[in-house]
Structure formats: C-alpha cells, structure tokens
C-alpha positions in Angstrom: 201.8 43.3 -104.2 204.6 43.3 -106.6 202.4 42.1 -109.3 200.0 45.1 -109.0 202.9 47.3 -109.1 203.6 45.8 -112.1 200.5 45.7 -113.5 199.5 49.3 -112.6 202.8 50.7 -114.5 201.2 48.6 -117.6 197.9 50.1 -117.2 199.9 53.8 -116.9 201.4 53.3 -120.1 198.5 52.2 -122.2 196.1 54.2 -120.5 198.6 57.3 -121.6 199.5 56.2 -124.8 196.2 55.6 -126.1 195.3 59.3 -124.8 197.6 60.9 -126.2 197.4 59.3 -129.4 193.8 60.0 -129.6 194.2 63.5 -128.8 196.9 63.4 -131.0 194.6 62.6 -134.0 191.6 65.2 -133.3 191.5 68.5 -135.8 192.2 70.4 -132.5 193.7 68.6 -129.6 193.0 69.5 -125.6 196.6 70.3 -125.0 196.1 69.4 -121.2 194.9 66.0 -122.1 197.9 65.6 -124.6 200.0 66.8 -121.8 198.3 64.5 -119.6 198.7 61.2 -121.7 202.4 61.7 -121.9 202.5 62.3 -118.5 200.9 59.0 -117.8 203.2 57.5 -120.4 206.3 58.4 -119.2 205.3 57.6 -115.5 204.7 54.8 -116.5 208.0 54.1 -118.5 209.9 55.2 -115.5 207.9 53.1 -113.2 208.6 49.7 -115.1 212.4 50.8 -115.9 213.0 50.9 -112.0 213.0 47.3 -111.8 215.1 46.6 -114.3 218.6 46.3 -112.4 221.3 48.3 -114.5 223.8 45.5 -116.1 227.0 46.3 -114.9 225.6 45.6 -111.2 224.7 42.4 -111.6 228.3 41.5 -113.3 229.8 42.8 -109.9 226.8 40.9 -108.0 228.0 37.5 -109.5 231.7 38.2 -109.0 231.0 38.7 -105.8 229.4 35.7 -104.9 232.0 33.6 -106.9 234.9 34.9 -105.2 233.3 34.3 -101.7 233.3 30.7 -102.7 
C-alpha cells in the first residue's frame, strides 16, 4: 500500500510537469490546463514531502532512545 502511495505521488508529478510544460510551450496556452498541471505538480510535491520526517525530529528520536538505555 505504501508503495502505491509512493508511486502515485510520482505519477502526480510527472503527469503535471509534463502538462504544464507542454502547455507551457503552445502559441496560446489553455490556462485551465496550465493551472491544472501545476496543480498536479505541486500535489504531488507535497505528497512525497510528507514522508520525509523533518530533521530535527529524528535528532530528538535518537536521543531519546539512547538515554533510555
């Protein structure tokens, strides 16, 4: 489950990168497609940056567990 998570964030950001990109580079752009892409993108972005635990939590994490020892 965790790996399609994963995998479905990935697929969110290149998916909406690509689009908006694309759309980017046309004479005259679909604004709602541009919009769209980026929208993709960054849900994407935030998706996969969830995960990532912020650093000065896992400092206290592994204090933690050495001073309990």
């Amino acid at each position: 489950m965790r790996a399609l998570k994963r995998n479905f964030s990935y697929i969110l950001i290149l998916v909406g990168g690509i689009l908006a990109l694309y759309e980017q580079s046309l004479s005259e752009p679909n604004q709602y497609l541009l919009i769209l892409g980026l929208f993709m993108l960054m849900a994407g972005i935030y998706f996969t940056s969830r995960r990532i635990p912020p650093k000065n939590m896992s400092n206290e994490e592994d204090q933690e567990t050495d001073e309990q020892v």
